[in-house]
C-alpha positions, 0 to 999 in steps of 0.5 A, a space after each residue: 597048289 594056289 586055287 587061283 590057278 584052277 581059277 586062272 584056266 576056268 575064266 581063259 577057257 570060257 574067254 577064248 570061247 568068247 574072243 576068237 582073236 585070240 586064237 588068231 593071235 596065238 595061232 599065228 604066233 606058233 606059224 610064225 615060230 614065235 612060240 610053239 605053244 599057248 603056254 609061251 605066251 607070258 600074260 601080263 595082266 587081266 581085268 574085271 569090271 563091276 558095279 560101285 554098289 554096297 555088296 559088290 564093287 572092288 571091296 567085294 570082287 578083291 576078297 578073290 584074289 586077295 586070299 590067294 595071296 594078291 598084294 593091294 597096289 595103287 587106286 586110280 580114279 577115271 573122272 570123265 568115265 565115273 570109274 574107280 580102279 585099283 590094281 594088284 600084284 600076283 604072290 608068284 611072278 608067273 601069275 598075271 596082275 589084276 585090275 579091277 575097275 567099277 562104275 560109280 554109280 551114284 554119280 549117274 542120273 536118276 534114271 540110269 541108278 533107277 535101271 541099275 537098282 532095279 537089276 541089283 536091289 535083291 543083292 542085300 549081301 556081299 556074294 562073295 561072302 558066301 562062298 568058300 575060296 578054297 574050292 576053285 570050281 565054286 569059285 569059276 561057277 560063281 564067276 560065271 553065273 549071273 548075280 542079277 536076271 538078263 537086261 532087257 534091250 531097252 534099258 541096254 540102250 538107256 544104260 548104254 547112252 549114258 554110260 557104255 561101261 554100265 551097259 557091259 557090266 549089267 549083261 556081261 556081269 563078271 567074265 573077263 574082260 581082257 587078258 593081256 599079251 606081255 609083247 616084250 617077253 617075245 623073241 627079237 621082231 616080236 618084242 616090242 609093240 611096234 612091231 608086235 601091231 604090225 604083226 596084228 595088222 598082218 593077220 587081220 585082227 583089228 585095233 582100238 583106235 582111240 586116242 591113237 593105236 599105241 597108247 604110252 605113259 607119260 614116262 614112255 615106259 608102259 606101251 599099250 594097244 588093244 583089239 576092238 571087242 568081239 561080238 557076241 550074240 546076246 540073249 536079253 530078257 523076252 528072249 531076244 537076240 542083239 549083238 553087243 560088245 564082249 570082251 577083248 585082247 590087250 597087248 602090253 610092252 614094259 620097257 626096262 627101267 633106266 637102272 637096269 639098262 646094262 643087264 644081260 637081256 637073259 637076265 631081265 625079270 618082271 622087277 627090272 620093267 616098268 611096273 603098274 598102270 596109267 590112268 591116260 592108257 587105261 581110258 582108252 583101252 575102255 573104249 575096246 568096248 565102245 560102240 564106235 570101236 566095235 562098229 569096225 567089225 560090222 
């Protein structure tokens, strides 16, 4: 079997120790007899952040899932937010899409790189290239243990001011940070992410807001929402306690493309949906982790 299973269920176990609502949101699910296990819930992708620095970035972190068979798709470019991302297309149709974004940061002030350096400079080889991407549990620890020491909170905040994204990736380093509910693979009242909200708006979970609850392609074809990120307490250099942005849940409606419009709805594979991301959806999905998004939960 493909490591990358065994990779896929260490990072969901740790991330729904760390996202409660999404065992609110599968929970509910199963009351509601909409599926009647985890197991039925489809997940349309999960995404990475990391850091633009030689030794790190996408040109490290991809060298993962390349090797278990992840094809390169299309690059995308986040002016206003200084990100770069690129995504990836699974070698089984069981197996979620990767989206891999980082920062640039040499586009930051000298200040915020000086931080950044001072957190990452002992890095001075590729990390990855150290490990043996055959043995999966070497693979979930390295994922799961910190490549730099904890922040302090002062320069949380200087990173955070500037730059939100930089201030998740320099504590939260590389846990999942979003799994996504593919909503069209659900039953009838479920299947569409209209009705998939107000399901999520039932039950209490609540929404990214930013640039409206639904976010949708120019082609009306990729439909996105996304929950406000959880907070998790987080212990930061001095052994001191804040709570900070975590991580979040995604959910994703891909609409079935004009061509194969008259198949049979048992029919319908990932290959007749929209495919791939869209830079206007994806900017605000970041805003999951923004501090007036997760203000919501106070």
């Amino acid at each position: 079997m493909n490591p990358i299973y065994e990779v896929l269920e260490g990072l969901m176990r740790r991330y729904k120790k760390r996202v409660p609502d999404v065992s609110k949101v599968t929970q509910a699910l199963i009351e509601q007899n909409v599926i009647e296990k985890e197991e039925d819930i489809s997940n349309d992708h999960i995404a990475f952040r990391t850091m633009g620095l030689p030794n790190l970035g996408i040109q490290s972190f991809e060298k993962i899932f390349v090797h278990y068979g992840y094809k390169v798709e299309d690059d995308f470019n986040f002016e206003t937010k200084k990100l770069n991302a690129r995504w990836y297309s699974p070698p089984e149709a069981s197996l979620p899409r990767i989206f891999i974004s980082e920062l640039r940061v040499n586009e930051l002030s000298i200040g915020v790189q000086r931080i950044i350096e001072k957190y990452t400079k002992d890095i001075i080889t590729d990390p990855v290239d150290e490990l043996n991407l055959d043995n999966a549990r070497a693979v979930d620890q390295f994922l799961h243990s910190p490549l730099w020491s904890a922040p302090t909170w002062e320069d949380f905040k200087i990173l955070q001011k500037e730059s939100e994204y930089a201030a998740w990736v320099i504590y939260n380093r590389y846990y999942l940070n979003h799994y996504t509910i593919s909503v069209h693979d659900l039953k009838e009242g479920y299947n569409t992410l209209e009705k998939f909200n107000f399901f999520l708006k039932s039950i209490g979970v609540i929404l990214n807001d930013s640039g409206g609850i639904v976010k949708k392609s120019a082609d009306g074809f990729l439909i996105q929402s996304s929950t406000v990120s959880q907070l998790c307490n987080a212990k930061f250099a001095n052994g001191e306690y804040h709570e900070i942005a975590g991580s979040y849940v995604e959910f994703c409606e891909r609409k079935v493309l004009k061509k194969f419009e008259g198949l049979p709805k048992k029919e319908i594979k990932r290959e007749h949906r929209r495919e791939g991301f869209e830079v206007g959806n994806a900017d605000k999905i970041f805003e999951s982790t923004n501090l007036d998004q997760i203000k919501k939960r106070a």
